[in-house]
N, C-alpha and C positions, 0 to 999 in steps of 0.2 A: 236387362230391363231396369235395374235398379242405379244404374248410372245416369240413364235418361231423368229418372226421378229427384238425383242428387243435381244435376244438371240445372233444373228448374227451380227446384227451393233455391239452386245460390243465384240464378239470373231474377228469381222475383224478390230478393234480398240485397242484390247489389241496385234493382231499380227503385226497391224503397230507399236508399240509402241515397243515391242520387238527390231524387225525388226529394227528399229533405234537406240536403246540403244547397238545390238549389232556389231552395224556397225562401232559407234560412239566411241565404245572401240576399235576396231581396227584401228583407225584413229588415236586416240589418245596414242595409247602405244608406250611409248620410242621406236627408232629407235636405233640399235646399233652401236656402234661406229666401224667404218671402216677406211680402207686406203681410200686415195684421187683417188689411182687408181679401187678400188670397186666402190664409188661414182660417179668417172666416166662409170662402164659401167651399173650402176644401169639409170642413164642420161640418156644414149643412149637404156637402154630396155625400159624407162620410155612411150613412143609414143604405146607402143603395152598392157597396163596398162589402161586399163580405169576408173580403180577408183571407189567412193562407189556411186557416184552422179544418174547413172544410176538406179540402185539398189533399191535406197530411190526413183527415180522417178515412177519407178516400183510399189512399196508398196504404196504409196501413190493416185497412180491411180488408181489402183486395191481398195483402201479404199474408195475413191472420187467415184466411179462409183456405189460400192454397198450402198453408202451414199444415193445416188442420185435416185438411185432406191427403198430404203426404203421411200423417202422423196413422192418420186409420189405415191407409193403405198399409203402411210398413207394420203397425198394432197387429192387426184383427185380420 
């Protein structure tokens, strides 16, 4: 049983691990270059843009929780 268990914490730790490498490439990939006036209405859609931060908070909870449950499992 306790292989199944180890099984899971490292498939929910190699998909956090993804899960931020591939975020982490889309954050970081050159932006292209624009007019001032694209820049500008990129500005103004930027409010409806929430970004990766959610996402990673997401994955990471989701990691932290079946952490936390192996951890009492194997504990108590």
């Amino acid at each position: 049983m306790y292989p199944i268990y180890y099984g899971l914490a490292i498939i929910a730790s190699v998909a956090a691990l993804i899960g931020t490498i591939i975020i982490a490439r889309q954050v970081t990939r050159p932006e292209n270059t624009s007019s001032p006036e694209d820049d500008a209405k990129q500005l103004k859609n930027a409010g409806s843009d929430t970004g990766s931060i959610p996402l990673l908070t997401t994955i990471y909870a989701i990691t932290f929780v079946i952490t936390a449950i192996l951890m009492w499992i194997f504990i108590f």
